[in-house]
FIKOLZA-1660 file (N, C-alpha, C; in steps of 0.1 Angstrom, whole numbers, plus 5000, padded with zeros to 4 digits):
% residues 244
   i   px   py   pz ch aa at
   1 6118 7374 2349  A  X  N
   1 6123 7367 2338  A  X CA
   1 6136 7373 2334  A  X  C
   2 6146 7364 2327  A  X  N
   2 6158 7374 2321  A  X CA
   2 6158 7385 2316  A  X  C
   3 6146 7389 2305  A  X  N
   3 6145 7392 2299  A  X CA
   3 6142 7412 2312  A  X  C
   4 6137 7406 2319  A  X  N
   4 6132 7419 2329  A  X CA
   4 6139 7420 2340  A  X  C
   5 6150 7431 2338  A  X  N
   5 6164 7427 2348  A  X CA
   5 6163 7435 2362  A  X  C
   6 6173 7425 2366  A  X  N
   6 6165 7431 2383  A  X CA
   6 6170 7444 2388  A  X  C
   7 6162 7448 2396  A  X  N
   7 6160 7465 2398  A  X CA
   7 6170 7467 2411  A  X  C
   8 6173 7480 2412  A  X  N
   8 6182 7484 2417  A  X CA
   8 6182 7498 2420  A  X  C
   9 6177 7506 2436  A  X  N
   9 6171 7508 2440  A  X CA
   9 6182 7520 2444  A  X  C
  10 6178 7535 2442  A  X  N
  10 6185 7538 2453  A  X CA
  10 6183 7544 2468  A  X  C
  11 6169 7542 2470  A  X  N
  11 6164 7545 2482  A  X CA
  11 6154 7536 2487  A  X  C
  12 6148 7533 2497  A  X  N
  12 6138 7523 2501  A  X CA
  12 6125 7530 2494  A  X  C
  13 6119 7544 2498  A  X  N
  13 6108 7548 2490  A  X CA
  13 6109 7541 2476  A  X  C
  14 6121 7540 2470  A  X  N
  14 6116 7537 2455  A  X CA
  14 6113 7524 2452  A  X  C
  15 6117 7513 2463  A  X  N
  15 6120 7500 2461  A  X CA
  15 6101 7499 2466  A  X  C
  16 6098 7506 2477  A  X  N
  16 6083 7503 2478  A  X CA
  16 6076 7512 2474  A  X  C
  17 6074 7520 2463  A  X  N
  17 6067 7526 2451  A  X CA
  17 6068 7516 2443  A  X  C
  18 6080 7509 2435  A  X  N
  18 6079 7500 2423  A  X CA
  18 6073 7485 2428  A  X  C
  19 6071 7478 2444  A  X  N
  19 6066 7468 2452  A  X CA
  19 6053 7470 2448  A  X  C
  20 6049 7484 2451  A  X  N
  20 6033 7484 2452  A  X CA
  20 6025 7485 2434  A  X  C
  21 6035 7494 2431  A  X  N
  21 6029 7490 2418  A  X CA
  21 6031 7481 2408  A  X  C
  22 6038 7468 2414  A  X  N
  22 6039 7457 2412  A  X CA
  22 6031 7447 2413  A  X  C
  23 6028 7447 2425  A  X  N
  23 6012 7438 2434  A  X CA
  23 6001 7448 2431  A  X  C
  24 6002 7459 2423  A  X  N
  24 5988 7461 2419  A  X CA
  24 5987 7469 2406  A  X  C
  25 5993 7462 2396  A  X  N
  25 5991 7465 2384  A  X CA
  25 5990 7483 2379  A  X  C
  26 5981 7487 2368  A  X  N
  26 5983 7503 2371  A  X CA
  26 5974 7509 2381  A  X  C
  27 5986 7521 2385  A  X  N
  27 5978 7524 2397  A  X CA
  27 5977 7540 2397  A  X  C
  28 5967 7546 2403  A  X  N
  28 5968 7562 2399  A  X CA
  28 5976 7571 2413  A  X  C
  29 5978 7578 2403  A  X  N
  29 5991 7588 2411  A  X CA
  29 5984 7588 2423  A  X  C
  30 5973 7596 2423  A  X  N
  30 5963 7598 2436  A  X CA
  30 5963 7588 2449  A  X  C
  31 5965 7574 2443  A  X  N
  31 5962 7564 2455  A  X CA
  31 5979 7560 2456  A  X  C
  32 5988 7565 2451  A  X  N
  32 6003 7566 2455  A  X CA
  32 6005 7577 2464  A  X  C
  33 6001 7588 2464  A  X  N
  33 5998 7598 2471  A  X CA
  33 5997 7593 2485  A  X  C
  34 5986 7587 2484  A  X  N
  34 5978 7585 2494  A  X CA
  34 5984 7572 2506  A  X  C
  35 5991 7564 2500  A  X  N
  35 5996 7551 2505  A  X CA
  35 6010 7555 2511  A  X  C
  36 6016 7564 2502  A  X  N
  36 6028 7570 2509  A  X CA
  36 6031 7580 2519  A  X  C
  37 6017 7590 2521  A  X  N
  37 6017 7600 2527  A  X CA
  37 6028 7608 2518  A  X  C
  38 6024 7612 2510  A  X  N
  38 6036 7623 2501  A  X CA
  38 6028 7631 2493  A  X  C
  39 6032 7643 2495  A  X  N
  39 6024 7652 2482  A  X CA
  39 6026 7648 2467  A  X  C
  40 6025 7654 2452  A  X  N
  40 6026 7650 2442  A  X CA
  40 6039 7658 2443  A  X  C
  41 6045 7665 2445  A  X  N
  41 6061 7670 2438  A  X CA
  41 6065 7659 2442  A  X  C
  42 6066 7654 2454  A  X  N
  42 6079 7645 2461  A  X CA
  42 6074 7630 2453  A  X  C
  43 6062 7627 2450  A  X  N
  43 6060 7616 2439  A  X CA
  43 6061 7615 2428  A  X  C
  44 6066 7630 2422  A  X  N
  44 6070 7633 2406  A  X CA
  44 6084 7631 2409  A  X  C
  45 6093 7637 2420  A  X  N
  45 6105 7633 2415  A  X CA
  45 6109 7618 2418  A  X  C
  46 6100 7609 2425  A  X  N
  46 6102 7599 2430  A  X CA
  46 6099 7589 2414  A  X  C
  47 6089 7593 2405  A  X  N
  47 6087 7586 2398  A  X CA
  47 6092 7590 2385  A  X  C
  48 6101 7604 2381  A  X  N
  48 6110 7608 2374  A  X CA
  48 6121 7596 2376  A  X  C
  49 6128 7593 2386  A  X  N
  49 6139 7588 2388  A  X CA
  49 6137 7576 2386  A  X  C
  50 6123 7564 2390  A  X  N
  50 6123 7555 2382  A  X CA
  50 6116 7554 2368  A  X  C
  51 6116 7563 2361  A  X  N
  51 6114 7564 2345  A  X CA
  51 6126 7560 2342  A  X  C
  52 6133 7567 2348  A  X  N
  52 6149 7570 2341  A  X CA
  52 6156 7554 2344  A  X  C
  53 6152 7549 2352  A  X  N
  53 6156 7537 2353  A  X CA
  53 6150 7527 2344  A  X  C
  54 6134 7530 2341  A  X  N
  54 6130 7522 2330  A  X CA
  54 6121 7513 2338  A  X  C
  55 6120 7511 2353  A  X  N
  55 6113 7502 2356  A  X CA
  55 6102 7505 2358  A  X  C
  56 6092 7517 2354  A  X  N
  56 6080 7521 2356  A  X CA
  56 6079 7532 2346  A  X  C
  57 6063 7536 2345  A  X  N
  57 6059 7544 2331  A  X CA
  57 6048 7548 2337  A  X  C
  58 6048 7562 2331  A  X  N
  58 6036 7567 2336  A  X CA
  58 6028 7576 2325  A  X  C
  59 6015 7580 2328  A  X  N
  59 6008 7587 2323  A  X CA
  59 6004 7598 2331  A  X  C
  60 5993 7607 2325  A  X  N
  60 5987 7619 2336  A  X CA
  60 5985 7613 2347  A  X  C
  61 5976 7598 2345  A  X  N
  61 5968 7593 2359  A  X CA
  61 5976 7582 2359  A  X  C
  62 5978 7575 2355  A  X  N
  62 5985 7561 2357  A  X CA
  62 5999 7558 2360  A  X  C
  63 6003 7548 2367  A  X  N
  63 6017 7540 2370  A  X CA
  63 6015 7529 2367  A  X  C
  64 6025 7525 2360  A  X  N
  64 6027 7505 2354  A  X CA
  64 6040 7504 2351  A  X  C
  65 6043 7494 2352  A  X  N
  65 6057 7488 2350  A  X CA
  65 6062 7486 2338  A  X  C
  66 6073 7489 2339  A  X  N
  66 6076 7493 2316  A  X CA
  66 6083 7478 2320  A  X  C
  67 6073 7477 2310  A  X  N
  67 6079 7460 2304  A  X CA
  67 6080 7462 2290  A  X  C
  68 6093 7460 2281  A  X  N
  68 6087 7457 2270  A  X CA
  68 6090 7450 2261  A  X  C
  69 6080 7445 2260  A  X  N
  69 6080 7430 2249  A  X CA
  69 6074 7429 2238  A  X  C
  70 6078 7441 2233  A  X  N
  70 6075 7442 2215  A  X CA
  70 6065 7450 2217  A  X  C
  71 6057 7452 2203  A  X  N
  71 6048 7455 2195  A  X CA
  71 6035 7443 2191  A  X  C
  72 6025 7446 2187  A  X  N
  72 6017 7439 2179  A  X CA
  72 6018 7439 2164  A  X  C
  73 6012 7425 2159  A  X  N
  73 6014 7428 2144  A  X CA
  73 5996 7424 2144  A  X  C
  74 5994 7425 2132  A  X  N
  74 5982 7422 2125  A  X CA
  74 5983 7410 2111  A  X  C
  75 5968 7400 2117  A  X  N
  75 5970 7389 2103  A  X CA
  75 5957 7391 2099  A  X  C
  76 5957 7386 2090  A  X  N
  76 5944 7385 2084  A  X CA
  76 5941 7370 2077  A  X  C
  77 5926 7359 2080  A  X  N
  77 5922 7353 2076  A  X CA
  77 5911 7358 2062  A  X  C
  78 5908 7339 2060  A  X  N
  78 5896 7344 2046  A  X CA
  78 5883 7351 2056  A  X  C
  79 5884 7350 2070  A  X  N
  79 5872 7357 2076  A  X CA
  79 5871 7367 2088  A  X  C
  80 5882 7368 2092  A  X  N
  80 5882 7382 2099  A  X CA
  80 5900 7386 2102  A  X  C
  81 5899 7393 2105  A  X  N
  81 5915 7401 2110  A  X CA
  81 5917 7398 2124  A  X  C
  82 5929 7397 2128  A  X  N
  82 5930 7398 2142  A  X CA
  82 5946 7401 2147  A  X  C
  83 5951 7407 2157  A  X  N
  83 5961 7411 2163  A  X CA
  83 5968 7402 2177  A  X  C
  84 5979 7399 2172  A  X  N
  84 5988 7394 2182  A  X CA
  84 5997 7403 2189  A  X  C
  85 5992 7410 2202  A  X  N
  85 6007 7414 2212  A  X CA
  85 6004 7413 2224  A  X  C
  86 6015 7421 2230  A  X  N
  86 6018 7418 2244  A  X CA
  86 6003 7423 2251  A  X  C
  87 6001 7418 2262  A  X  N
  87 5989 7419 2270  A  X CA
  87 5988 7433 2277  A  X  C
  88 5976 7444 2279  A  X  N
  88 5979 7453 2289  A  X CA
  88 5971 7453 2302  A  X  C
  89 5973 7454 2312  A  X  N
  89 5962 7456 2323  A  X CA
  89 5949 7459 2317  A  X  C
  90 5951 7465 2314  A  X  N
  90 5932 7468 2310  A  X CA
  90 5928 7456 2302  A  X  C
  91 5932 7444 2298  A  X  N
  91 5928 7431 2291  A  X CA
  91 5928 7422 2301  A  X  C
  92 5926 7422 2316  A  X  N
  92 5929 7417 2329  A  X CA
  92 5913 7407 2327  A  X  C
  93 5901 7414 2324  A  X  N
  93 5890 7408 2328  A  X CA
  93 5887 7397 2311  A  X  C
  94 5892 7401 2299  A  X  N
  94 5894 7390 2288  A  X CA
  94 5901 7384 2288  A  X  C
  95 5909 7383 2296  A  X  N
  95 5921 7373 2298  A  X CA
  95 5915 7360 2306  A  X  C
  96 5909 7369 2317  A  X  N
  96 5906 7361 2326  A  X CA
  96 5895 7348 2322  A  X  C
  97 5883 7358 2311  A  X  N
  97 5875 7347 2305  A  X CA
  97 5873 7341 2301  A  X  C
  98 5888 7345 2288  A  X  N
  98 5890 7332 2280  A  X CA
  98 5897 7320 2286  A  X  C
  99 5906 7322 2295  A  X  N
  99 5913 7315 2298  A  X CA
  99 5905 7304 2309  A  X  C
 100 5891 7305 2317  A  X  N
 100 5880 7303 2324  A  X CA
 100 5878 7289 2312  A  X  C
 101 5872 7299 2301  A  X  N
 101 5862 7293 2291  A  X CA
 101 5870 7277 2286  A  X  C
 102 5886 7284 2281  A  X  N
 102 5891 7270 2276  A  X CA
 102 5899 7261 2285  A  X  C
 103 5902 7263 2296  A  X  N
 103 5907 7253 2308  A  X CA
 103 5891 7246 2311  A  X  C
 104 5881 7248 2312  A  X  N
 104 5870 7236 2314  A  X CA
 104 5867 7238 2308  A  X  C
 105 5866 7239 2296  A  X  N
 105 5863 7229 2279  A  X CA
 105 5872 7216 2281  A  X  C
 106 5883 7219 2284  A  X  N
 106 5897 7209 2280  A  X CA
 106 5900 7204 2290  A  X  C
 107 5897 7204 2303  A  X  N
 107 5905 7199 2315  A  X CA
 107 5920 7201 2312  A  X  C
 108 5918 7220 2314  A  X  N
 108 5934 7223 2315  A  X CA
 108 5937 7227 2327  A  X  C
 109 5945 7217 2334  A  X  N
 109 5945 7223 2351  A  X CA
 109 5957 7233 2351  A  X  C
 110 5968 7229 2342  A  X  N
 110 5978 7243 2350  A  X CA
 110 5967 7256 2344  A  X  C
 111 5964 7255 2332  A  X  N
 111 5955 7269 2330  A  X CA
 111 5948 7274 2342  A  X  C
 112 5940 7264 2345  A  X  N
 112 5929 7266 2358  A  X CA
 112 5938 7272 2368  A  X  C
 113 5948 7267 2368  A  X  N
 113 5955 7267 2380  A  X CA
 113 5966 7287 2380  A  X  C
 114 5967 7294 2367  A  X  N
 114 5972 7305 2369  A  X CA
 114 5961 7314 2363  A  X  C
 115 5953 7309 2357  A  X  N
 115 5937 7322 2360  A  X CA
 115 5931 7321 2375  A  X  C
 116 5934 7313 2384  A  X  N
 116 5929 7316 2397  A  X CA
 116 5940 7324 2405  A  X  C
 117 5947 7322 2399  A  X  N
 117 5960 7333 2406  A  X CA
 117 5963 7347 2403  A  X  C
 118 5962 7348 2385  A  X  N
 118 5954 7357 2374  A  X CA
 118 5942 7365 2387  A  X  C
 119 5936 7363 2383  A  X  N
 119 5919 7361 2391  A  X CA
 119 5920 7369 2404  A  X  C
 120 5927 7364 2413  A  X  N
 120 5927 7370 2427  A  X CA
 120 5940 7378 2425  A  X  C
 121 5947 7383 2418  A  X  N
 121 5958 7391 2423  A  X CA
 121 5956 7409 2412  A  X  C
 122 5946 7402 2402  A  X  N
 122 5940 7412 2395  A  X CA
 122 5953 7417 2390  A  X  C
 123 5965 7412 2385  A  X  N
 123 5975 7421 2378  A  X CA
 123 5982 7413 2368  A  X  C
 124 5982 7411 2353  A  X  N
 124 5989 7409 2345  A  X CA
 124 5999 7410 2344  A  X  C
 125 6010 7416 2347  A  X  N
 125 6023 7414 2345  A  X CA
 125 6032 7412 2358  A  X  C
 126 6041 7399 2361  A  X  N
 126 6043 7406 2372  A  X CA
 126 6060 7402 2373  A  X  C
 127 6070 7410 2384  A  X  N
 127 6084 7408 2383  A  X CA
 127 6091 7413 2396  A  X  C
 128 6093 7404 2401  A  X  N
 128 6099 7405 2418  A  X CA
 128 6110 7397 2421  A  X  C
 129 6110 7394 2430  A  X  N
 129 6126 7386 2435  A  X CA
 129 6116 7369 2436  A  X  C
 130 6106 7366 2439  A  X  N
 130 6101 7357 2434  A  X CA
 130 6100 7348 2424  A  X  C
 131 6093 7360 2412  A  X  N
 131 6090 7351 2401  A  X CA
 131 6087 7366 2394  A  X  C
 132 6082 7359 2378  A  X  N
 132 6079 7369 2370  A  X CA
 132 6070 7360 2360  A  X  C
 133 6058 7373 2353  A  X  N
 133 6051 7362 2343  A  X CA
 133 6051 7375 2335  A  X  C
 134 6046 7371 2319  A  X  N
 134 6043 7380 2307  A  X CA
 134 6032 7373 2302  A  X  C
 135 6026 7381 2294  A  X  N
 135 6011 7378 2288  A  X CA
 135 6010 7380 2273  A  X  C
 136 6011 7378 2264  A  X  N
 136 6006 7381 2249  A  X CA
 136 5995 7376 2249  A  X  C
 137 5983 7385 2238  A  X  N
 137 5974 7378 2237  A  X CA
 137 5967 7378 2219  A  X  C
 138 5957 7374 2216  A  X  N
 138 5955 7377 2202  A  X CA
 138 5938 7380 2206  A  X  C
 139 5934 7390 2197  A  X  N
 139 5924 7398 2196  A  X CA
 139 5919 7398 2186  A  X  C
 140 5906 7401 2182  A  X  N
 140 5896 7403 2173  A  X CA
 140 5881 7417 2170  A  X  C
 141 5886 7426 2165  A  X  N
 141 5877 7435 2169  A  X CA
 141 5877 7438 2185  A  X  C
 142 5891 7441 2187  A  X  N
 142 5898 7442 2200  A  X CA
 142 5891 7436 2215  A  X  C
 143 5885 7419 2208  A  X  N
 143 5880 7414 2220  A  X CA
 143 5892 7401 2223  A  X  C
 144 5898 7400 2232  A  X  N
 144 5905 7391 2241  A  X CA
 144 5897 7373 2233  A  X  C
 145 5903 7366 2222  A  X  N
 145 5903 7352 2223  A  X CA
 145 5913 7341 2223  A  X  C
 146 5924 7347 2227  A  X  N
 146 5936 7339 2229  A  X CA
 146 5942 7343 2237  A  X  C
 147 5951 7336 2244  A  X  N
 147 5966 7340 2253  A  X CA
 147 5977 7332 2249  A  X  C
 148 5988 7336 2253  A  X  N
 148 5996 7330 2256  A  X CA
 148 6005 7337 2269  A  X  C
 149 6009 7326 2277  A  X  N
 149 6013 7332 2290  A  X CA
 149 6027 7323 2296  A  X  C
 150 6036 7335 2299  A  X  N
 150 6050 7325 2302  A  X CA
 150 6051 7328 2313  A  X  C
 151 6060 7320 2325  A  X  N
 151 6063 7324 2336  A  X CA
 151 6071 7316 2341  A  X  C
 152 6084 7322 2352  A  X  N
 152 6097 7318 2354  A  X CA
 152 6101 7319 2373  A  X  C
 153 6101 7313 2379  A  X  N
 153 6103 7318 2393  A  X CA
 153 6119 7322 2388  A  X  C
 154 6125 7334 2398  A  X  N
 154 6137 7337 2398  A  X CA
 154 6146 7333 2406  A  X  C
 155 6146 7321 2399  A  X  N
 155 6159 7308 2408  A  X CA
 155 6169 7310 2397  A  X  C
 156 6187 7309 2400  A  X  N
 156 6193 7309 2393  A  X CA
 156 6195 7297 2384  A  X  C
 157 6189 7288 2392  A  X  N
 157 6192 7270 2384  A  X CA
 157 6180 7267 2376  A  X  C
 158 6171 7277 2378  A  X  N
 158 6159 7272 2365  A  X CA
 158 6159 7288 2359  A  X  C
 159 6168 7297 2356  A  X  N
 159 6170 7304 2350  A  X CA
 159 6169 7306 2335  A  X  C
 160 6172 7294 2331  A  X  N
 160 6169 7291 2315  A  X CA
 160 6157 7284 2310  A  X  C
 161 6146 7283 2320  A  X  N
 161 6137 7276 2319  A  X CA
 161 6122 7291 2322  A  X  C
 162 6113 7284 2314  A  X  N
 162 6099 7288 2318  A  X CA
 162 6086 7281 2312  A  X  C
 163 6074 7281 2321  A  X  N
 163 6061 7275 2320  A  X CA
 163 6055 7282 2310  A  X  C
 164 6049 7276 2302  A  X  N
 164 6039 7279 2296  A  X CA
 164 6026 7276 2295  A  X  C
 165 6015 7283 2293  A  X  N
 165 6002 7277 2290  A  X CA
 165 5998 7291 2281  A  X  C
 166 5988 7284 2269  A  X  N
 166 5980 7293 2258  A  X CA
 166 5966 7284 2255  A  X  C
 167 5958 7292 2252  A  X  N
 167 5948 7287 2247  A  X CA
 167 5941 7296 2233  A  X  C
 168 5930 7289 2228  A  X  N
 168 5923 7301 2215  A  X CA
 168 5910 7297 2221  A  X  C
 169 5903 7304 2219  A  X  N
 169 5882 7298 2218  A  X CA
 169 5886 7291 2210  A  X  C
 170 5871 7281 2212  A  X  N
 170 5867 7274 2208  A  X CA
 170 5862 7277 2189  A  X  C
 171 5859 7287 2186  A  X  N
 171 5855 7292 2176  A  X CA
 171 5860 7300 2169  A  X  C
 172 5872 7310 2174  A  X  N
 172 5885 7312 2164  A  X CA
 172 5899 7299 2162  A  X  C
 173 5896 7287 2161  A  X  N
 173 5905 7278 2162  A  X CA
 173 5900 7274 2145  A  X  C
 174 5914 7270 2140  A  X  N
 174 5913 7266 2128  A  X CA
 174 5921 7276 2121  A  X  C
 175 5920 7287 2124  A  X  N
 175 5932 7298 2117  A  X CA
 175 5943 7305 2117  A  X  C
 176 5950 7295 2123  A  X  N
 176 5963 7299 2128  A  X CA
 176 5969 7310 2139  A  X  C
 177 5955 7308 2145  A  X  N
 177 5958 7318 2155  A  X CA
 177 5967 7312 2166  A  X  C
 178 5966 7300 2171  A  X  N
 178 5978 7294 2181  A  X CA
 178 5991 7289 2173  A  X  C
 179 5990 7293 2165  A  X  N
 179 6005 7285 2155  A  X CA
 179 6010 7305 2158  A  X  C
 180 6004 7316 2154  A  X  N
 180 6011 7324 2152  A  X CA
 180 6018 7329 2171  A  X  C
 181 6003 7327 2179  A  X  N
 181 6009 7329 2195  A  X CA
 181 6020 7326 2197  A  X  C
 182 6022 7311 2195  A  X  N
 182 6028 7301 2196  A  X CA
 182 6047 7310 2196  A  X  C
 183 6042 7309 2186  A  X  N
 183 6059 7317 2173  A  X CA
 183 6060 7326 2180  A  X  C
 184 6054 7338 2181  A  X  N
 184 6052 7348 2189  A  X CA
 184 6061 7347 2206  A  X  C
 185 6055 7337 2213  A  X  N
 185 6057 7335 2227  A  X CA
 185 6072 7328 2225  A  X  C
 186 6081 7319 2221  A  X  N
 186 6090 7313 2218  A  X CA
 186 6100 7323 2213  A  X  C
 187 6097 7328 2199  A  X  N
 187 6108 7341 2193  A  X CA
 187 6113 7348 2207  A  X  C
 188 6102 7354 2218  A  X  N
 188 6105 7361 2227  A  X CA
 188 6109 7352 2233  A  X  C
 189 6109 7343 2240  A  X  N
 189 6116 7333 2248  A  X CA
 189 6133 7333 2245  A  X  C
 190 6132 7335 2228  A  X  N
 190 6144 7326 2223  A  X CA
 190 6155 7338 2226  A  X  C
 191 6146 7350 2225  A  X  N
 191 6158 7362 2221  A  X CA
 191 6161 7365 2234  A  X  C
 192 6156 7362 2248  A  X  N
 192 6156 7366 2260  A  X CA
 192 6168 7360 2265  A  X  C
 193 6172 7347 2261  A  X  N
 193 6181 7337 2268  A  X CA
 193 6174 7327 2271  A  X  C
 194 6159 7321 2272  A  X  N
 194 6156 7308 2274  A  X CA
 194 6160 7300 2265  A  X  C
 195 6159 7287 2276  A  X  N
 195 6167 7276 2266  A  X CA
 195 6154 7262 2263  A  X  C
 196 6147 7265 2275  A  X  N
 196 6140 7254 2275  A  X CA
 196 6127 7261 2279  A  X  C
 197 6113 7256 2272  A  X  N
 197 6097 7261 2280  A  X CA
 197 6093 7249 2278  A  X  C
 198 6081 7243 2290  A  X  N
 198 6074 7235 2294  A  X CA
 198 6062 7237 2296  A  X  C
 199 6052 7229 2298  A  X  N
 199 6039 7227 2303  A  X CA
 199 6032 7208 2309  A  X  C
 200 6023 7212 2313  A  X  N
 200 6014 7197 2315  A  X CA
 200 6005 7200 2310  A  X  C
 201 5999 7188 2302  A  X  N
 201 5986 7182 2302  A  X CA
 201 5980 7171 2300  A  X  C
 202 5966 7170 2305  A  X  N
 202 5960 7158 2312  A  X CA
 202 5963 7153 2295  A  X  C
 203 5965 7132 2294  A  X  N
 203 5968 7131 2287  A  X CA
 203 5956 7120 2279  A  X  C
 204 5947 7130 2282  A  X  N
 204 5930 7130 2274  A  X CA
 204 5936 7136 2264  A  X  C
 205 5939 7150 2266  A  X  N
 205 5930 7163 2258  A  X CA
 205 5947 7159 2245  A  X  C
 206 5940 7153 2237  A  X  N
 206 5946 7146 2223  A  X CA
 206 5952 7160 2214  A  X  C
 207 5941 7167 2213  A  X  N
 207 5941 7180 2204  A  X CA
 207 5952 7190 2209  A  X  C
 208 5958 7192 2223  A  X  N
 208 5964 7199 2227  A  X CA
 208 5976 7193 2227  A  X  C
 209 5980 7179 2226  A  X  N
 209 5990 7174 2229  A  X CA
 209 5996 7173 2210  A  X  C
 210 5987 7169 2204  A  X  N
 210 5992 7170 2183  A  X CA
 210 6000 7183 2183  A  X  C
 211 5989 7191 2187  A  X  N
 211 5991 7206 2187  A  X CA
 211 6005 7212 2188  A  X  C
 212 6010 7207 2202  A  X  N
 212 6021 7208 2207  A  X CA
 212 6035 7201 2199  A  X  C
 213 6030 7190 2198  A  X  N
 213 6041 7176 2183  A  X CA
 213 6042 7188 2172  A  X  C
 214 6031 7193 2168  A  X  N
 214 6035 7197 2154  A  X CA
 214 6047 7212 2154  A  X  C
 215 6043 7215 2171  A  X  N
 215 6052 7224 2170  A  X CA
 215 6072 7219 2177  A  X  C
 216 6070 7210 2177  A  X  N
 216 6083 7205 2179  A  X CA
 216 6085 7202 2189  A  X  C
 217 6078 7200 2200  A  X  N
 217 6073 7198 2213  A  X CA
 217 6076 7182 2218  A  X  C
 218 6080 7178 2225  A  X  N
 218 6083 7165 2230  A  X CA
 218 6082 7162 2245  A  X  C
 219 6069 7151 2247  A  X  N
 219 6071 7141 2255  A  X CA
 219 6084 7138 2267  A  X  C
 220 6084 7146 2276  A  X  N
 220 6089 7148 2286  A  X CA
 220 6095 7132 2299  A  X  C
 221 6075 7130 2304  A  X  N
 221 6073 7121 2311  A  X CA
 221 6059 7119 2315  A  X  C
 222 6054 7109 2318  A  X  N
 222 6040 7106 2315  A  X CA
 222 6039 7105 2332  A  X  C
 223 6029 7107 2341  A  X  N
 223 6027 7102 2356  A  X CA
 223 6013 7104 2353  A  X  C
 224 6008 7089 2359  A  X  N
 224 5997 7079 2355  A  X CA
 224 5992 7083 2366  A  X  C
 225 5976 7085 2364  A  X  N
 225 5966 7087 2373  A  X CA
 225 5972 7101 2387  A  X  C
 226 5973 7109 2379  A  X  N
 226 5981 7121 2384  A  X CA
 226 5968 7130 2384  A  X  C
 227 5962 7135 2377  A  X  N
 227 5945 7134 2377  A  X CA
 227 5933 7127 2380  A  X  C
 228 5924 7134 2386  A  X  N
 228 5911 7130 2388  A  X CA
 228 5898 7136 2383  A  X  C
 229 5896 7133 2371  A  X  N
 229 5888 7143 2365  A  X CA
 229 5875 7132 2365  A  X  C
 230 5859 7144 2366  A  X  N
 230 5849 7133 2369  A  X CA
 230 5850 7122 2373  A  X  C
 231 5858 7117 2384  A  X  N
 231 5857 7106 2393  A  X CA
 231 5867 7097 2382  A  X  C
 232 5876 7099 2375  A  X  N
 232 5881 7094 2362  A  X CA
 232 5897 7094 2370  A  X  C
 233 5907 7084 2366  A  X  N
 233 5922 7088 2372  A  X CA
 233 5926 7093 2358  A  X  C
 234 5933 7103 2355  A  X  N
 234 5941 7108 2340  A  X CA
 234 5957 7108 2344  A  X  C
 235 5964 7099 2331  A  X  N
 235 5974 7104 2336  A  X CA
 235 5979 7122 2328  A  X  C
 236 5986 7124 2339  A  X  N
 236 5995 7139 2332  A  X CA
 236 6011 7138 2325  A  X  C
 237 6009 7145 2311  A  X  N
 237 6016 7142 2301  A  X CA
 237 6024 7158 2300  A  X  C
 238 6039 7154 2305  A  X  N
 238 6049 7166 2307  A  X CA
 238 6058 7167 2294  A  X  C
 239 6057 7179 2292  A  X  N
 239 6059 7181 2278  A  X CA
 239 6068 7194 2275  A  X  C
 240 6078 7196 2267  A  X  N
 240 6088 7204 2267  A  X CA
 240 6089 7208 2254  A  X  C
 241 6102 7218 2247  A  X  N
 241 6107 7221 2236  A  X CA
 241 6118 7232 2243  A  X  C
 242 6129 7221 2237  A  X  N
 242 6143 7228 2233  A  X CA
 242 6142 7242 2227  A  X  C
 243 6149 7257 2227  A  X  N
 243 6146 7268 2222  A  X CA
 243 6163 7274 2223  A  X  C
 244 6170 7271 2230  A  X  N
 244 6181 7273 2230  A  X CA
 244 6196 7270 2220  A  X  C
% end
């Protein structure tokens, strides 16, 4: 994404230390060790040099990619509290089941469609010469019931563009928990240089498409019987908001 600028390498070791801990989210020193054939000095100064670059962070045991996309705040309803920020690996398996839970409630296929990619690649954040995605999420007694998730292939001509998909449970809905996501995922959009974010949906799910209108969201292009749900043709309803 713009916002996560591209790296710049000054040796091959470091281009395939920041690869691997790329395709595999955090990873411990030990199994870098191990993958590289290198003792821990020659992996400390290897991973000294990309701190200093900023494209990786480490702890005693761990490697991850310094992404950073803010802080969390805290809101509070008439009935519980809950926190909006950026997503960390270790929220890999509540991500994954809220996001399960509300794509078949709703017949949300791009949802369906990047928790199985979520799912099999086991890593939340990711940023390569490909593509890149980020994750915020909103929590409750630090359990995972919302996301929001942006993502951008790194083409220069959709450069000002990125996908979106968010959802809430079924049972924290009603308290502005996707109005605040929402704000949340966009603000960062807006400040990064995006001009434009998108999504589909099937053009059943009514409540997802209001949702979207109230937030200033517009009706793109409609393709009729673009879906097959329960033996049903749906059409899919492409849907955008200006941010630039």
């Amino acid at each position: 994404m713009q916002a996560l600028e591209q790296r710049d390498f000054e040796t091959d070791v470091q281009r395939q230390v920041y690869d691997f801990v790329e395709q595999n989210g955090a990873v411990e020193r030990t199994w870098l060790e191990e993958e590289f054939a290198i003792d821990a000095a020659e992996l400390e100064e290897i991973l000294t040099s990309l701190e200093e670059k900023s494209v990786l962070e480490t702890d005693e045991e761990l490697v991850r990619l310094a992404i950073d996309i803010g802080e969390g705040t805290t809101h509070t309803t008439d009935e519980f509290e809950y926190t909006i920020r950026p997503a960390e690996q270790s929220d890999l398996k509540g991500i994954v089941g809220v996001m399960r839970q509300v794509a078949e409630e709703n017949d949300y296929l791009v949802a369906e469609t990047v928790v199985d990619l979520l799912d099999h690649e086991e890593v939340v954040f990711r940023h390569n010469d490909i593509g890149s995605r980020i994750f915020f999420v909103a929590t409750v007694d630090e359990d995972v019931v919302g996301w929001l998730h942006l993502e951008a292939p790194n083409y220069e001509k959709l450069a000002h563009t990125a996908e979106l998909t968010m959802g809430v449970l079924e049972k924290f809905r009603g308290h502005g928990i996707g109005s605040t996501l929402m704000e949340r995922g966009l603000q960062w959009a807006t400040e990064n240089g995006y001009e434009k974010v998108y999504q589909s949906v099937p053009a059943t799910n009514q409540d997802a498409i209001r949702f979207l209108e109230d937030h200033r969201w517009e009706t793109e292009a409609i393709r009729k019987a673009h879906y097959k749900i329960d033996d049903s043709y749906v059409a899919e309803q492409m849907m955008a908001v200006m941010i630039g």
